[in-house]
Every structure is written in structure tokens, then in C-alpha cells.
C-alpha positions in Angstrom: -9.8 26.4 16.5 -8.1 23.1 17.2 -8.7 19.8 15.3 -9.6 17.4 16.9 -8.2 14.7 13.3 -4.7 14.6 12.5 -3.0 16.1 10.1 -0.1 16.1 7.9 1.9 19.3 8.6 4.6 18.2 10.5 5.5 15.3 8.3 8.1 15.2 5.9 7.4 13.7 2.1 9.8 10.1 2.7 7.1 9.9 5.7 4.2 10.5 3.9 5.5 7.7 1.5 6.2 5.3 3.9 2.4 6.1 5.7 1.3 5.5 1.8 2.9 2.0 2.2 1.2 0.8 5.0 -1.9 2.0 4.5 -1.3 0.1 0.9 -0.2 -2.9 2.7 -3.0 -2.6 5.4 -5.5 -2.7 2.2 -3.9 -5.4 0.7 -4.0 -7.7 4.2 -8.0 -6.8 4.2 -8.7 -7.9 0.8 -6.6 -11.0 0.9 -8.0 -12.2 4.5 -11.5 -11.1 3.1 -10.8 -13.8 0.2 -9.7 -16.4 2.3 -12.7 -16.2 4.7 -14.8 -15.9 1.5 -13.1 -19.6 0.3 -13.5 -20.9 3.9 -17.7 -20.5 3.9 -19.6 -23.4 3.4 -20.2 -24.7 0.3 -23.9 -25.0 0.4 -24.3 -21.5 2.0 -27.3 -20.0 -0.1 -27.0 -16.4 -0.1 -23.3 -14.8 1.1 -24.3 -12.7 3.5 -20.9 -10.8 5.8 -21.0 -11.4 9.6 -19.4 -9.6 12.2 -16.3 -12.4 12.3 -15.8 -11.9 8.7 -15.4 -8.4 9.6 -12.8 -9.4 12.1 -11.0 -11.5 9.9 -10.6 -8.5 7.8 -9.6 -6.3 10.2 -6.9 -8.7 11.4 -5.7 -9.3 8.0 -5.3 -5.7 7.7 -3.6 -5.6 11.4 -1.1 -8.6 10.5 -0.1 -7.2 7.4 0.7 -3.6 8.9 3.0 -5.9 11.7 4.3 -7.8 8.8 5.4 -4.9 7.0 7.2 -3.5 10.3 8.9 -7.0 10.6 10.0 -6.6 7.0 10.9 -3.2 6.8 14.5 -2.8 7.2 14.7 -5.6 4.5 12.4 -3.7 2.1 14.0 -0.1 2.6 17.5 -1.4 1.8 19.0 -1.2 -1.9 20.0 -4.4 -2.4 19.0 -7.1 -5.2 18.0 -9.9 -2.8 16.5 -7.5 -0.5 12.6 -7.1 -1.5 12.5 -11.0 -1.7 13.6 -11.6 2.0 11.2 -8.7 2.7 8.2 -10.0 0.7 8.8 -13.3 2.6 9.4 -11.8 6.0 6.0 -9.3 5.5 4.1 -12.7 4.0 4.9 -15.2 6.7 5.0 -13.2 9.8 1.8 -11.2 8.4 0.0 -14.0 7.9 1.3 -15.6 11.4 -0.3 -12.4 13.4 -3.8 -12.2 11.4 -4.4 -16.2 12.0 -3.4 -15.7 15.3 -5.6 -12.4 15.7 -8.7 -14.6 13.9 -8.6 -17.3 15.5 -5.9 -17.9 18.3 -4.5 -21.3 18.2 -5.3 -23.1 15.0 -5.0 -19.7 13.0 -1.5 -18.9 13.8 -1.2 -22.7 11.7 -3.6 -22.4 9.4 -2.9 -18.4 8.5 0.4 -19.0 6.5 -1.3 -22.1 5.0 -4.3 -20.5 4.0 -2.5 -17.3 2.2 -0.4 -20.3 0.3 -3.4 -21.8 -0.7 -4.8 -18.6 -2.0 -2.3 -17.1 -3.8 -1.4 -20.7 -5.3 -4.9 -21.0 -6.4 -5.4 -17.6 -7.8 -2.5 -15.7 -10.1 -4.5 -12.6 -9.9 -4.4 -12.5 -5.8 -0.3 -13.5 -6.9 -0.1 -10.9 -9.3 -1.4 -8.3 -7.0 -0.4 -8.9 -3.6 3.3 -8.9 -5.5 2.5 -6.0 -7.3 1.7 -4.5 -3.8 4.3 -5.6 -2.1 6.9 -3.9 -5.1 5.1 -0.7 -4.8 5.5 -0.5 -1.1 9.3 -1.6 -1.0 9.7 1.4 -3.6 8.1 3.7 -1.7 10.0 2.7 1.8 13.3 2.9 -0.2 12.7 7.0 -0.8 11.5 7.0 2.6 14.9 5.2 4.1 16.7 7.5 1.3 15.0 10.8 2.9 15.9 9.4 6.6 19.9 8.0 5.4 20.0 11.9 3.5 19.3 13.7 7.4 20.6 11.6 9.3 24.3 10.0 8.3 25.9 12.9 6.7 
């Protein structure tokens, strides 16, 4: 009987860590876009109630950040000591670049990177995490690109 779901049985483990970092990176683009569309309602907004664009928002947080993390990635997998700094900076300004521009086409692809600044100025626990996140990932791509330099240059 054939599944119609994917599976994991082809997959090696580095690839199963590096799926682990997206999908961690994917979370963390939801929750922080989630957050900055929370800031953004209106101040005398009585109850907070999610619409459908706040939904999109998320989902193009999560979207960006996934892209951003592909942009960064050859800078994250690398051993090097400067290395997950360019690629935290790479996955934070080119994720943010695609979500704005996925929310809200012109003005986002401005205000995206400005608004993730804002946020993670305002709050050290968004900081904190989205850093924390962002370590976590570059470890996990490193025994990925370790698995991948191990088959293929020896």
C-alpha cells in the first residue's frame, strides 16, 4: 500500500538535521512576524481578535525566513569564527526583505528589515531567542555540511 505523505527513509541523518533547521528557522520567522503584526494593530483595538492577513503575515514570515536561511546557508555551514555572524546577518536581512515583500509588496520590502530591528531592539527576549535559534540551526547545518564534505571530497 503506497503513502500518499512523505517519508524519511531515504534520507540520511546530516539531512534530517539540516530539514530540523529549517523547519526551526521556518518557526522562528512565524512567531517573530506574528509579533510584529501583533505591535502594528491599533492601539485602541478592543479585543485582539487574528484575521486572515495576520495569518498571511505569518506565513510569509515563515516563507522569508526559510529563503533567508537558503541565502545564508553556505555561510552558516562553514567552520569558521566570523562565519555564523555573516550568516545570522545574511538569514536576518534577506529574510526579512522577502516576508515584507511577501506581506505587503512595496512598502514591506522597506518596512520588513525595519520592523524586525524594531522588534528585536525593543524586546531582549525576541533577541535572545531568535539568536538562540539562529545558533542552533548554524550547528545543526555544520553536521549536515560535515556529513555532505565526509561523501563527497574524499
Amino acid at each position: 500500500m503506497r503513502r500518499w505523505w512523505p517519508t524519511l527513509d531515504g534520507t540520511t541523518p546530516g539531512e534530517r538535521l539540516a530539514a530540523a533547521a529549517y523547519l526551526l528557522i521556518m518557526a522562528l520567522g512565524v512567531t517573530l512576524a506574528a509579533a510584529i503584526a501583533a505591535r502594528i494593530e491599533v492601539a485602541g483595538a478592543t479585543p485582539l481578535t487574528a484575521t486572515l492577513y495576520d495569518g498571511w503575515i505569518a506565513l510569509a514570515g515563515g516563507i522569508g525566513a526559510g529563503l533567508g536561511l537558503h541565502a545564508a546557508r553556505p555561510a552558516l555551514s562553514r567552520p569558521s569564527a566570523a562565519a555564523p555572524f555573516l550568516g545570522a546577518g545574511i538569514l536576518f536581512l534577506a529574510g526579512s526583505v522577502i516576508a515584507g515583500t511577501l506581506a505587503l509588496p512595496i512598502y514591506g520590502t522597506m518596512f520588513g528589515p525595519m520592523a524586525l530591528a524594531v522588534l528585536l531592539a525593543a524586546s531582549p527576549v525576541a533577541a535572545m531567542s531568535a539568536l538562540g535559534t539562529v545558533a542552533l540551526a548554524t550547528w545543526l547545518l555544520r553536521h549536515w555540511q560535515a556529513e555532505r564534505d565526509s561523501i563527497f571530497m574524499r
